[in-house]
C-alpha positions as CSV (number, residue, x, y, z in Angstrom):
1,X,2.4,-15.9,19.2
2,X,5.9,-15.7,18.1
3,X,7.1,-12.6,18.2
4,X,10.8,-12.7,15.9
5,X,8.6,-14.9,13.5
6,X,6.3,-12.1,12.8
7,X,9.2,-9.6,12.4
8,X,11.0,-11.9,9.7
9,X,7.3,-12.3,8.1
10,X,6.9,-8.7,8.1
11,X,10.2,-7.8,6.6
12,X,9.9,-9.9,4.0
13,X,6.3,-8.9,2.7
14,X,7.6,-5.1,3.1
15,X,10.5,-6.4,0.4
16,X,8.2,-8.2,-1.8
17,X,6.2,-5.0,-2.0
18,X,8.9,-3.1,-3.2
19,X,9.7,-5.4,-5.1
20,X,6.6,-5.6,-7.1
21,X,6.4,-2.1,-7.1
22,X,9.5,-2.3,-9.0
23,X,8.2,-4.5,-11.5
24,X,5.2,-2.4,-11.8
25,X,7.4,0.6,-12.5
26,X,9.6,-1.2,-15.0
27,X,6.6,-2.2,-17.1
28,X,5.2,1.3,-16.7
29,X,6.4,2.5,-19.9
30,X,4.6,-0.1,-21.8
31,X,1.2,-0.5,-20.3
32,X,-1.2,1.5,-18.4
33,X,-2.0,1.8,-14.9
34,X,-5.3,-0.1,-15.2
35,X,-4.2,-2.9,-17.5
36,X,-1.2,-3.2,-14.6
37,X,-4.3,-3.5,-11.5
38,X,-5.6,-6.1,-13.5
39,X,-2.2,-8.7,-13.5
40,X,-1.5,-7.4,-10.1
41,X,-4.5,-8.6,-8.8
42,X,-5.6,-11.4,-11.5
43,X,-2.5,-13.0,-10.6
44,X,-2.7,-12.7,-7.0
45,X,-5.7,-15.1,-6.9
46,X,-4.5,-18.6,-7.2
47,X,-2.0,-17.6,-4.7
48,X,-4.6,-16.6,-1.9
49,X,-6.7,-19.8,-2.7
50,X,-4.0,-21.7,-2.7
51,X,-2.9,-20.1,1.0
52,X,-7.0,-20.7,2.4
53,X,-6.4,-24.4,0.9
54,X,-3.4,-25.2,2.6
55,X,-5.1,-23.6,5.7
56,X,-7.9,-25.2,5.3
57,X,-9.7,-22.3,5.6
58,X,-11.8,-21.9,1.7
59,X,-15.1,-22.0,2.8
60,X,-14.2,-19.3,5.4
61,X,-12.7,-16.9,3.4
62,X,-15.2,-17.6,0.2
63,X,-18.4,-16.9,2.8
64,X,-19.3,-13.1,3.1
65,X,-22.2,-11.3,4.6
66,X,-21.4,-7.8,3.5
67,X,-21.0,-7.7,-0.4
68,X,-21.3,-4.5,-0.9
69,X,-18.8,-3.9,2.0
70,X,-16.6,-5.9,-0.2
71,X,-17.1,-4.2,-3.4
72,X,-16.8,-0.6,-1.9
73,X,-13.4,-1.5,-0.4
74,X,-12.3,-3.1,-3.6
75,X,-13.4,0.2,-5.4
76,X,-11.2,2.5,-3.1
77,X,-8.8,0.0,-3.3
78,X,-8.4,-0.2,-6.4
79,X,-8.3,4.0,-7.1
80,X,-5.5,3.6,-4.8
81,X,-3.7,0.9,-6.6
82,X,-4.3,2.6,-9.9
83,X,-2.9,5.9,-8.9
84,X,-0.1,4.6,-6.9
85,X,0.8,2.4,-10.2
86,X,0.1,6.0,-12.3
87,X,3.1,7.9,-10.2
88,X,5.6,4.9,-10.3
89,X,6.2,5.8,-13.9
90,X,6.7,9.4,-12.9
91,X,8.7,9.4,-9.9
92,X,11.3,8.1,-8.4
93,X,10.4,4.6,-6.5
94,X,12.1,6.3,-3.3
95,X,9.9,9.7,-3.5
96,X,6.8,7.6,-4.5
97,X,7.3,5.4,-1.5
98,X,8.1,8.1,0.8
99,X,4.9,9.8,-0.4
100,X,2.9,7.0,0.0
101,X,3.3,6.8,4.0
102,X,1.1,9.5,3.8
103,X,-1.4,7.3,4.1
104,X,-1.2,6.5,7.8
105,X,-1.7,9.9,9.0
106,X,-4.3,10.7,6.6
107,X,-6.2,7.6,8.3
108,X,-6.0,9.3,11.6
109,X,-7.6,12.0,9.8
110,X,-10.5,10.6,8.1
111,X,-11.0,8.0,11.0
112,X,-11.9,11.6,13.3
113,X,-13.8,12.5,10.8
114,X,-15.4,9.0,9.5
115,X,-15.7,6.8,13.0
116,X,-15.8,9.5,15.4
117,X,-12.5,8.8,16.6
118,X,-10.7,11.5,19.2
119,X,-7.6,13.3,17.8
120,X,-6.0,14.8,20.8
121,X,-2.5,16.3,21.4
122,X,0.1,13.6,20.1
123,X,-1.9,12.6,17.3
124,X,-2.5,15.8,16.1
125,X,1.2,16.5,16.5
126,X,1.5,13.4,14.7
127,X,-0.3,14.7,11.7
128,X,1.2,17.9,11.6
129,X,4.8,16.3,11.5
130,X,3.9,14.4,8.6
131,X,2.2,16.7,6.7
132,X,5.5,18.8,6.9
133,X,7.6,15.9,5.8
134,X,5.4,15.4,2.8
135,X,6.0,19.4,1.7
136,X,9.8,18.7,2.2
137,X,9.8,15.4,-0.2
138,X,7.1,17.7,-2.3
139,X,9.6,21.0,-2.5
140,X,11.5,20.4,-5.2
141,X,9.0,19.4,-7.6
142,X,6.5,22.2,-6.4
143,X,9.5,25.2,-6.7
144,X,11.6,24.1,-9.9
145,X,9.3,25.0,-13.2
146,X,12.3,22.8,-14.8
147,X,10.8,19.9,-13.2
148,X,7.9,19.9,-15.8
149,X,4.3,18.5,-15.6
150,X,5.0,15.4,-15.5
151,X,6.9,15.0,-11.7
152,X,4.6,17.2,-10.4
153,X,1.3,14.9,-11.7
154,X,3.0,12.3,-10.0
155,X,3.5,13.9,-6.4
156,X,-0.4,14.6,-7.3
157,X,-1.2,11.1,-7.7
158,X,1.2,9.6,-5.1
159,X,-0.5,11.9,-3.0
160,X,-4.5,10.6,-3.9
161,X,-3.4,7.1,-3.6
162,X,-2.4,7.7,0.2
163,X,-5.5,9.6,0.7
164,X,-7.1,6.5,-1.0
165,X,-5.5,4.0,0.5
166,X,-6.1,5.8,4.0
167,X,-10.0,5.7,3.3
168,X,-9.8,1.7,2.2
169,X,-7.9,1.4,6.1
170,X,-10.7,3.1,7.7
171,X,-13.3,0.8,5.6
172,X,-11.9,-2.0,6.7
173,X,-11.5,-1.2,10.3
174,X,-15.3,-0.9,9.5
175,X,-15.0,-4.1,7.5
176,X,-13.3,-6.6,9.5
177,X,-16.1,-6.4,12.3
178,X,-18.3,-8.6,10.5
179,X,-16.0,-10.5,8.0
180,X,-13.1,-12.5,8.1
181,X,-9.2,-11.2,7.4
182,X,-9.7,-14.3,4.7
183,X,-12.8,-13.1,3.5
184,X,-11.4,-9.1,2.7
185,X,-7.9,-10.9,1.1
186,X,-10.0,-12.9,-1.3
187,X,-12.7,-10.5,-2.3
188,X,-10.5,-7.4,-2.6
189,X,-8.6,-9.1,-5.1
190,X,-11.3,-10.6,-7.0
191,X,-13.0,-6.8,-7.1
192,X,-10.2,-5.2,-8.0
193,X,-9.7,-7.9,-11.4
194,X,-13.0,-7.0,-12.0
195,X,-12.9,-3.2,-11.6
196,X,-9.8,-3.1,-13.5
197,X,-11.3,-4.3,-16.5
198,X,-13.3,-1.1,-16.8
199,X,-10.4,0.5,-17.8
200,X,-9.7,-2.0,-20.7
201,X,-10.9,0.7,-23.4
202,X,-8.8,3.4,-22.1
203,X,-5.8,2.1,-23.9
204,X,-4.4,-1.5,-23.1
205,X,-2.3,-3.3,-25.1
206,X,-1.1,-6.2,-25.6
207,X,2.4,-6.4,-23.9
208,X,5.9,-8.1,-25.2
209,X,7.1,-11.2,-23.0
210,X,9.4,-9.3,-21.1
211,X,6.7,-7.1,-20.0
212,X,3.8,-9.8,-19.7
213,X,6.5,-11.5,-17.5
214,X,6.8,-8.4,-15.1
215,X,3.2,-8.0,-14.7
216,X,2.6,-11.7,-13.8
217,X,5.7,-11.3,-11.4
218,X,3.9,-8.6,-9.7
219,X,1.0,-10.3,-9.1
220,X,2.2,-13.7,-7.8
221,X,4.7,-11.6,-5.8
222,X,1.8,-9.2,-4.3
223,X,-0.2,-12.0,-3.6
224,X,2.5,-13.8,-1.4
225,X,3.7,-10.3,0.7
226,X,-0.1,-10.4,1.1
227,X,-0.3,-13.5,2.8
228,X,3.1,-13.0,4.2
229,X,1.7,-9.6,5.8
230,X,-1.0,-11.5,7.6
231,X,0.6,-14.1,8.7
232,X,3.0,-11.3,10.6
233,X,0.1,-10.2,12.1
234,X,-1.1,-13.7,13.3
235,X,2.0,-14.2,15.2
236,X,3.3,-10.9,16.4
237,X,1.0,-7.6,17.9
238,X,0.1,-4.7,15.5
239,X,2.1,-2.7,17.5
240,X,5.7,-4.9,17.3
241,X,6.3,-5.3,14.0
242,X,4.2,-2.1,12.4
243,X,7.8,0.0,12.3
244,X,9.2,-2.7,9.9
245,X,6.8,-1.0,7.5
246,X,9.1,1.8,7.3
247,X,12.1,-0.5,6.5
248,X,10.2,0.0,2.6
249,X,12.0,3.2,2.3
250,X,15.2,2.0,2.4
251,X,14.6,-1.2,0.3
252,X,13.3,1.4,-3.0
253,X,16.1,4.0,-1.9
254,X,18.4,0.7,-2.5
255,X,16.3,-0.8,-5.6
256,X,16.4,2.6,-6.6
257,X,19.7,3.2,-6.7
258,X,20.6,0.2,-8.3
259,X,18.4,-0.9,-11.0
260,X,16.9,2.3,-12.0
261,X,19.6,4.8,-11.3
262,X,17.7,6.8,-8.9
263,X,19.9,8.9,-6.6
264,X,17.2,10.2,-3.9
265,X,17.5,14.1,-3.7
266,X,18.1,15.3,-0.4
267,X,14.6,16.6,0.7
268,X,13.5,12.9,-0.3
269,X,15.9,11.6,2.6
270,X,15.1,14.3,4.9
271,X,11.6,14.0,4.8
272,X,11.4,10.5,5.0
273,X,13.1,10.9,8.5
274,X,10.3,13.5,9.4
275,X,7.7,11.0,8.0
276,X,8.7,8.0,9.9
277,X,9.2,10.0,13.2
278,X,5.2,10.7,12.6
279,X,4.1,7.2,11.6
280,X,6.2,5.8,15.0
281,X,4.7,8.5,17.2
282,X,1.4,7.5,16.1
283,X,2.0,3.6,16.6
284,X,3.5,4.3,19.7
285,X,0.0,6.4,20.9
286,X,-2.1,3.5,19.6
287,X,-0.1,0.7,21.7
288,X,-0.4,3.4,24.8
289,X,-4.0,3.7,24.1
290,X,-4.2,-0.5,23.6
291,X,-5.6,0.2,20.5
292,X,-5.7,-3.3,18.5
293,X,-6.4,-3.1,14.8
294,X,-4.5,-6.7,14.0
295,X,-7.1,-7.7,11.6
296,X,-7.9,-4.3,9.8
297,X,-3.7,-4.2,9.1
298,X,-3.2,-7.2,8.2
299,X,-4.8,-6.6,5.0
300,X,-2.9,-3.2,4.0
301,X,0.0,-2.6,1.7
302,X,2.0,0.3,1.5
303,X,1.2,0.2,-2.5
304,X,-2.8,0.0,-2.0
């Protein structure tokens, strides 16, 4: 293991994530969410079989013996992705990727209530903080009627695709007891190009080149955070480098700022402090508990 390798891995998927979020969200006026799943994960797929070529690993991460495993990850996934997508063209990128760190202490939640796992005292402190730094990012959209519909839809939906993307990380904790990281990469993005195209009838269009650039940006970007996300987690503990996940806050806050004149309010910044205090306390309770979940996070984005 190489510990400062998997922190310059990690930081650099976490900034191809935003990244692609950004492209997501600049394309967001132009197609819809589904027709957006469908480049970011059609896209994504030469790049992952290029990365189990290279690592001479195809026939690994091609061989499954849970299918339906596969496809019910996929379909969460993909709600996830879809909804997260959904609230990028109706937030801020710094409120919806605040919001979207929800999703770690929601997965403490369902994993009590899904796997049986204990909650005690610091993790349901843990929760409790978070939850209140999710109202604080939430109170300017839930007590202004100026705000309109349309910003509070998108806290709604920022909101499902961390409770979405917090049921796809207790599947695959699940998941990854049987299969291969390889195996989940590869068939999560094949289900989700698939799934996607359910959606084709609900409005897709045919997008301009500037557009049809972005998309295709997204994907090849997504697909090489993915790999660079696992490969973090091949060389480094879970436990190490997960606070780098955090460092996606500031990246949108500056991405934000300066491509899509965002200036975060200030109960965005305030509770983003009170949400990264939680997601720490939590990772620091799992590493004193010697909880390992390498594999199962190696294969989570903070964008579904």
């Amino acid at each position: 293991m190489s510990p400062l390798r998997g922190m310059v891995l990690k930081l650099s998927a976490v900034l191809l994530f935003v990244i692609m979020a950004s492209l997501i969200k600049a394309s967001s006026d132009v197609v819809p969410p589904g027709e957006a799943v469908f480049f970011r994960s059609f896209f994504a797929i030469p790049i992952i079989l290029g990365w189990l070529v290279l690592r001479r690993d195809l026939s690994t991460g091609l061989r499954t013996r849970n299918p339906a495993g596969h496809f019910w990850r996929g379909l969460i996934g993909v709600s996830a992705m879809a909804c997260g997508f959904a609230a990028l063209g109706l937030l801020p990128l710094p409120e919806v990727t605040v919001l979207g760190y929800a999703a770690p202490i929601l997965t403490v939640v369902f994993a009590a209530l899904l796997l049986g796992e204990k909650i005690r005292l610091v993790r349901m402190s843990a929760v409790i903080i978070g939850l209140v730094g999710v109202v604080i990012v939430m109170l300017p959209q839930l007590g202004n009627e100026s705000m309109g519909t349309s910003a509070k839809w998108g806290v709604a939906l920022v909101l499902a695709s961390a409770a979405f993307k917090a049921l796809a990380h207790v599947h695959i904790r699940k998941l990854v007891q049987h299969e291969t990281t390889s195996s989940v990469v590869f068939y999560f993005a094949v289900t989700a190009t698939c799934l996607s195209l359910f959606t084709s009838p609900f409005g897709w269009v045919m997008p301009d080149a500037l557009t049809a650039s972005q998309l295709i940006g997204a994907g090849f970007i997504g697909g090489v955070a993915q790999i660079l996300l696992t490969e973090a987690y091949r060389n480094a503990e879970a436990a190490v480098i997960a606070p780098f996940d955090y460092a996606s806050i500031l990246f949108a806050l500056i991405i934000g700022y300066t491509i899509f004149d965002e200036i975060p309010t200030i109960h965005t910044l305030i509770g983003s402090v009170v949400i990264v205090g939680a997601g720490v306390l939590i990772i620091w309770r799992e590493r004193q508990l010697g909880v390992k979940r390498g594999p199962a996070r190696s294969n989570l984005t903070p964008h579904g």
